[in-house]
C-alpha positions as MATLAB code, in Angstrom:
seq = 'XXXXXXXXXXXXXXXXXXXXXXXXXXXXXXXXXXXXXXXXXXXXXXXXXXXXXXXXXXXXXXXXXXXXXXXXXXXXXXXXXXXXXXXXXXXXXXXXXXXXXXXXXXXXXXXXXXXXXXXXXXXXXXXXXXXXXXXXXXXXXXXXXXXXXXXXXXXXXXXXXXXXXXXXXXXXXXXXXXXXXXXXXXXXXXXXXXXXXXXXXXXXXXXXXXXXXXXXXXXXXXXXXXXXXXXXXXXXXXXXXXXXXXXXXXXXXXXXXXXXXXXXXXXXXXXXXXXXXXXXXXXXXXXXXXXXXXXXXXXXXXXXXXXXXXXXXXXXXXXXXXXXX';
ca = [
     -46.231  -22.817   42.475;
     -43.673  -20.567   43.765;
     -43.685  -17.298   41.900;
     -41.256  -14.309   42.056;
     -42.319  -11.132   41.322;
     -40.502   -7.916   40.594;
     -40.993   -4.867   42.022;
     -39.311   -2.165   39.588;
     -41.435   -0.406   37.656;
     -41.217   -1.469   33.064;
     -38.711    1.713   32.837;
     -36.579    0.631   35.521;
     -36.408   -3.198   33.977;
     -35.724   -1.398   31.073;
     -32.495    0.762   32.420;
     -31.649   -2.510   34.203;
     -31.659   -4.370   31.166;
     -29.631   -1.688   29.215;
     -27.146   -2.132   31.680;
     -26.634   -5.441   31.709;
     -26.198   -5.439   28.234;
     -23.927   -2.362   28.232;
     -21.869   -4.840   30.884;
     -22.258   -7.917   28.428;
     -20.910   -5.787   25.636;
     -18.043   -4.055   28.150;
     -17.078   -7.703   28.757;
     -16.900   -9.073   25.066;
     -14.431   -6.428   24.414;
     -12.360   -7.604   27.075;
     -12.170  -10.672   26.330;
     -11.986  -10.742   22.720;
     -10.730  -13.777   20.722;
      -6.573  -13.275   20.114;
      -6.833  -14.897   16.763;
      -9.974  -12.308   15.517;
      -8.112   -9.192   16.976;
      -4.970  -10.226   15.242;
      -6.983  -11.045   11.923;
      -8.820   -7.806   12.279;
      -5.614   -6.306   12.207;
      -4.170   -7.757    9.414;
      -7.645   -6.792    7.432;
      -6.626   -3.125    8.328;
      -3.235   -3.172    7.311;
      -4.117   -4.461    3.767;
      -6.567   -2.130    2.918;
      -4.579    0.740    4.114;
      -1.370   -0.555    1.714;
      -4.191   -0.524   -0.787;
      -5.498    2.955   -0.172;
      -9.063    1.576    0.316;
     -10.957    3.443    2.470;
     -13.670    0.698    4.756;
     -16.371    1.997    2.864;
     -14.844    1.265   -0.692;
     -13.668   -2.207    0.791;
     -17.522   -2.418    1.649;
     -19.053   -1.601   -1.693;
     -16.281   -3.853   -3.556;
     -17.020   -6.807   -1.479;
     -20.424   -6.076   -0.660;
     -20.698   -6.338    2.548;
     -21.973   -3.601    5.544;
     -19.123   -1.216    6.895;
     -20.313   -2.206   10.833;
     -20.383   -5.816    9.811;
     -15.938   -4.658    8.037;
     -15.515   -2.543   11.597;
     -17.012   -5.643   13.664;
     -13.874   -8.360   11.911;
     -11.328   -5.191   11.752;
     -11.592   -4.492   15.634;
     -11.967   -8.199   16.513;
     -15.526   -8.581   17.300;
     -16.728   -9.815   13.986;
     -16.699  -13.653   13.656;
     -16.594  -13.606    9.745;
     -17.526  -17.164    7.677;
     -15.218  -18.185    5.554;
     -17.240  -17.520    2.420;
     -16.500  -13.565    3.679;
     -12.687  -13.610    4.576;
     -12.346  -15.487    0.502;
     -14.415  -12.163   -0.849;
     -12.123  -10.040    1.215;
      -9.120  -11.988    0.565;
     -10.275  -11.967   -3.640;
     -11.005   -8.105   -3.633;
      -7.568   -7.037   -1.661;
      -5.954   -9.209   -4.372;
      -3.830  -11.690   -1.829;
      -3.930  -15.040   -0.483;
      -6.558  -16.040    1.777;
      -3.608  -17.199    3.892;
      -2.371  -13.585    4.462;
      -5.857  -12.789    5.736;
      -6.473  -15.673    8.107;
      -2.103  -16.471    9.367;
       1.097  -16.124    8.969;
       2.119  -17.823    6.111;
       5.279  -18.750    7.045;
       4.290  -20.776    9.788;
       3.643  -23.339    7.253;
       6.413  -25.757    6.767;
       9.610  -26.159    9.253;
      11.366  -24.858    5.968;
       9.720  -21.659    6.491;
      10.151  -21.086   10.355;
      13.875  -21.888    9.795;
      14.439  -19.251    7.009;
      12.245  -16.477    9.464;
      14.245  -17.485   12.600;
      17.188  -16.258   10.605;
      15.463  -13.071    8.952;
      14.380  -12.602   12.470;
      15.738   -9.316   14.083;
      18.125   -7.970   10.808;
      17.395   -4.364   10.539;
      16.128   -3.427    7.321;
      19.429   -2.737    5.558;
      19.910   -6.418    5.933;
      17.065   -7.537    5.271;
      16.816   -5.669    1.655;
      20.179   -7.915    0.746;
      18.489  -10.816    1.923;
      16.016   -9.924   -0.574;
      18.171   -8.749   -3.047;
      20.434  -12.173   -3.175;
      16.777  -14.274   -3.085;
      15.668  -12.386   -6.137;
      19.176  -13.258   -8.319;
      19.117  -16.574   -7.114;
      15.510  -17.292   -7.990;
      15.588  -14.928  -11.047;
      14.430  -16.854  -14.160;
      15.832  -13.831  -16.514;
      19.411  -12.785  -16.559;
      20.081   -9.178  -14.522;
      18.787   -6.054  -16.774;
      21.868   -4.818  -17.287;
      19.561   -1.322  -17.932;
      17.697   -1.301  -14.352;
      20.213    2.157  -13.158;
      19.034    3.813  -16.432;
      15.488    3.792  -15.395;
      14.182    5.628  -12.790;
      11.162    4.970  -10.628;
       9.773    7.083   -8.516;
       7.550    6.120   -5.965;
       5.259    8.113   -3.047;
       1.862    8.617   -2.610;
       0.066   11.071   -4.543;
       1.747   14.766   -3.697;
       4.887   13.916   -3.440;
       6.230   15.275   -6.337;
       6.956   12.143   -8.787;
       5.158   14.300  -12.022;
       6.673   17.700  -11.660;
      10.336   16.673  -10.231;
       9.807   13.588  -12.670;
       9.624   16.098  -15.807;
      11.753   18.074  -14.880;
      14.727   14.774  -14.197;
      13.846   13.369  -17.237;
      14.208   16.570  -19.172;
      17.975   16.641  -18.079;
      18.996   13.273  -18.067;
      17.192   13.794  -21.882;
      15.055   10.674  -21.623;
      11.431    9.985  -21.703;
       9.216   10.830  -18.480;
       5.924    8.392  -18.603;
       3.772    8.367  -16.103;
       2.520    4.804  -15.196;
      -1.276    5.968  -15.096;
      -1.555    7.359  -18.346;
      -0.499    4.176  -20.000;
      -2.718    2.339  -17.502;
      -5.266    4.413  -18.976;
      -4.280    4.376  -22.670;
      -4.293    0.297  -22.309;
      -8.184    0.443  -20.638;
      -9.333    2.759  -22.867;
     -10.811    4.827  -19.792;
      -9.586    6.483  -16.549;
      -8.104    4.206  -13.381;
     -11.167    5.818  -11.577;
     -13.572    4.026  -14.081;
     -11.406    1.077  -13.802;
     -12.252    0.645  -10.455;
     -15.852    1.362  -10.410;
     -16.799   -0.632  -13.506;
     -14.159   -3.760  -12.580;
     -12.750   -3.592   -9.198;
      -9.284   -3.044   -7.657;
      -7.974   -6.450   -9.082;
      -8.787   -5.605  -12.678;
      -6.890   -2.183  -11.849;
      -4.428   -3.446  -10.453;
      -3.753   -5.902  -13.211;
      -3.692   -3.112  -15.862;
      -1.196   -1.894  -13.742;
       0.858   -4.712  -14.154;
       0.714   -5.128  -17.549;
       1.711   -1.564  -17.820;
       4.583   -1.795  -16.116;
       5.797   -4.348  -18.217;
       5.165   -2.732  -21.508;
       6.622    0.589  -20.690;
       9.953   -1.475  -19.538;
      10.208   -3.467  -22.820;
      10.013   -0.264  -24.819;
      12.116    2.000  -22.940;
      15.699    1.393  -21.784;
      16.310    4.871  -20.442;
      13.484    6.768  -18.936;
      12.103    7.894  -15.634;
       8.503    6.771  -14.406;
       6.442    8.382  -12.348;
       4.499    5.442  -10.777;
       1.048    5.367   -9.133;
       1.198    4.989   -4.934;
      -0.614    2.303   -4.751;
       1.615    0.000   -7.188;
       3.721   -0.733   -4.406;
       0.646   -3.024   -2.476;
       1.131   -5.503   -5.512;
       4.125   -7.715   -4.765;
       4.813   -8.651   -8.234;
       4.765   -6.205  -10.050;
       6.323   -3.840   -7.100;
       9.519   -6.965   -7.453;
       9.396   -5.985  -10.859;
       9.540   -2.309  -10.307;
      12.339   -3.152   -7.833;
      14.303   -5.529  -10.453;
      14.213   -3.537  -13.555;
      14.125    0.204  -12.415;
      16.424    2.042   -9.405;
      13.625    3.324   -7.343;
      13.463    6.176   -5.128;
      11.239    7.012   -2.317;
       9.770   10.681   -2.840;
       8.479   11.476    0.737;
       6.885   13.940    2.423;
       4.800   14.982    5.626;
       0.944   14.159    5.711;
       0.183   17.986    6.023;
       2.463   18.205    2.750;
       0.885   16.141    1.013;
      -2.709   17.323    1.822;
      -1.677   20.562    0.647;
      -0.443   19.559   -2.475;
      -3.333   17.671   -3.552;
      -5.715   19.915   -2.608;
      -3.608   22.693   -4.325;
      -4.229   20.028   -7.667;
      -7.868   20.503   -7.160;
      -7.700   16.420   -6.591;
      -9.399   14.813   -3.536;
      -9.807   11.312   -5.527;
      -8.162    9.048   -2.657;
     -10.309   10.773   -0.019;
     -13.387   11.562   -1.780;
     -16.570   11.724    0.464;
     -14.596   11.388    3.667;
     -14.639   13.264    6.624;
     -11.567   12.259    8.078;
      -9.158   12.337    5.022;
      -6.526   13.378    7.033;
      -6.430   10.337    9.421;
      -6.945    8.036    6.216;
      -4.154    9.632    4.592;
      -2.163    9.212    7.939;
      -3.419    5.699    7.954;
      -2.055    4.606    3.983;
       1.443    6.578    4.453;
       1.787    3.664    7.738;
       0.799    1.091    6.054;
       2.815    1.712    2.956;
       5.889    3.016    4.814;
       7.566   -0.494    5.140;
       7.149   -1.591    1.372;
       8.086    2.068    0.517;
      11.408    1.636    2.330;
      12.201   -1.063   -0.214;
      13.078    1.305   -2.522;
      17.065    2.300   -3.715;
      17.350    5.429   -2.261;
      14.596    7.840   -0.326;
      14.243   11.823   -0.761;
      12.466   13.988    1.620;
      10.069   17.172   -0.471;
       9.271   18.649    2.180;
       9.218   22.229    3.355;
      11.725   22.792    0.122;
      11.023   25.108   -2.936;
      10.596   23.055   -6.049;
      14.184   24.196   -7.543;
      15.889   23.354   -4.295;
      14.033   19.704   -4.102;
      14.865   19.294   -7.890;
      18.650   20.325   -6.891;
      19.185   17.882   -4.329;
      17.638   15.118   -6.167;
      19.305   15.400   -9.016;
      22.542   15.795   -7.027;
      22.012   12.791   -4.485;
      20.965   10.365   -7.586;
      23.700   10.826   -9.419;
      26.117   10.122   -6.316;
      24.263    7.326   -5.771;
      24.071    5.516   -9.306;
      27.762    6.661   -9.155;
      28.846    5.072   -6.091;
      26.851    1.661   -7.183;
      27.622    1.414  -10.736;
      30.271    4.247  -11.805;
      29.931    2.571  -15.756;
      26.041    2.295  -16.100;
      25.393    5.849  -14.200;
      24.767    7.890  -17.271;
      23.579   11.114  -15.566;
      23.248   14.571  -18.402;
];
């Protein structure tokens, strides 16, 4: 029997060994699977819209943040059983997860090849005409008399919200309280004791109830609301919206000035995370009527120019319906 022996010493088998499976590894990364990277990606991009940091998507889903960073960089060949759980707990179709929905029919590809390239202002008529021709209620002929604001959490929907609703002498509600008034408990308890998709149904049904009662008002919404798509089309269809924005640094400061770290509690790197939900949201915030920049401006001269821009604005849409004072 021919035998081949080594040489090289158990610690130098073991370096070599470590080396071929740093090489191995350098090599999977390279040549990782299109369809996983681009899955991975989509993963990431939900849960940011949602605000969920990977190790709340973990806990909620119950699986290992490696085994969430394995699928969300494109290494992690998840079963199908796994992509449903993530898919049920990010409250959207397994279909979003795993493709593009809309390469489905030839029906679909047709209406995207003609979406395809329209900036967004035409692209919001697209979706404006859709929505009336699909509509099964007639148009609420009070959606300009109720306000909306939308933004993550900072951005100045409570106090500039007050303060609008003061002078246009209607009622300011703010979308959490009844959320919690409905529960019974606080939207943090909501989501430890249920999950997201129990929260974010609440949120729904919220939303609905504060729109039947109230004609005129202005609603300070919750940032996350806009990650739902039906009840962020019913936001859109029964209230003009506007886009509070403002830095990351701005908003950091302004929460931690609240004594309020809830969306990046226990993390080191709350700034990136922050950074990471304002990008994922910034699309579906752009859906909104109008957008208004907070930053670096004293709170009378933000409330100023709000109040000053919205009125042009529900002036120049709908002179009879903009009841402004």
């Amino acid at each position: 029997m021919n035998q081949k022996y080594s040489n090289a010493s158990p610690d130098e088998a073991a370096d070599d060994a470590s080396h071929r499976e740093r090489i191995e590894r350098s090599a999977e990364r390279e040549e990782r699977d299109p369809f996983l990277t681009a899955m991975g990606e989509r993963v990431r991009l939900l849960r940011a819209r949602r605000g969920m940091t990977r190790k709340t998507l973990a806990t909620e889903t119950g699986l290992s943040e490696r085994h969430l960073a394995n699928l969300e960089s494109g290494v992690g060949n998840a079963s199908v059983l796994v992509l449903r759980q993530l898919a049920a707990t990010l409250n959207c179709p397994l279909a979003e997860v795993i493709g593009d929905e809309t390469t489905a029919s030839a029906e679909w590809l047709l209406i995207r090849e003609l979406l395809h390239g329209r900036d967004q202002a035409a692209l919001q008529r697209a979706r404006v005409a859709l929505a009336e021709m699909f509509a099964q209620a007639p148009r609420d002929p009070h959606r300009k008399d109720r306000i909306a604001l939308i933004g993550l959490r900072g951005a100045g929907k409570s106090t500039l919200g007050r303060m609008l609703a003061q002078e246009r002498k209607v009622p300011f509600v703010e979308l959490t309280r009844v959320i919690e008034q409905m529960a019974g408990c606080p939207p943090s308890e909501i989501h430890s004791l249920y999950g997201a998709s129990a929260y974010r149904r609440y949120e729904h049904r919220a939303l609905e109830a504060v729109i039947q009662e109230h004609e005129r008002a202005v609603i300070a919404s919750p940032g996350g609301l806009v990650s739902e798509a039906g009840t962020f089309n019913a936001l859109l269809s029964r209230c003009f919206t506007v886009w509070l924005q403002a830095t990351p640094e701005e908003h950091m400061r302004r929460v931690v000035a609240q004594g309020d770290l809830r969306p990046m509690s226990g993390n080191k790197e709350a700034m990136d995370d922050l950074k990471r939900i304002l990008a994922g949201r910034g699309e579906l915030y752009g859906r909104a009527d109008m957008a208004f920049d907070t930053s670096e401006k004293t709170l009378a001269d933000a409330y100023l120019q709000l109040r000053d821009r919205l009125a042009a604005r529900l002036a120049a849409e709908s002179p009879d319906e903009a009841r402004v004072g």
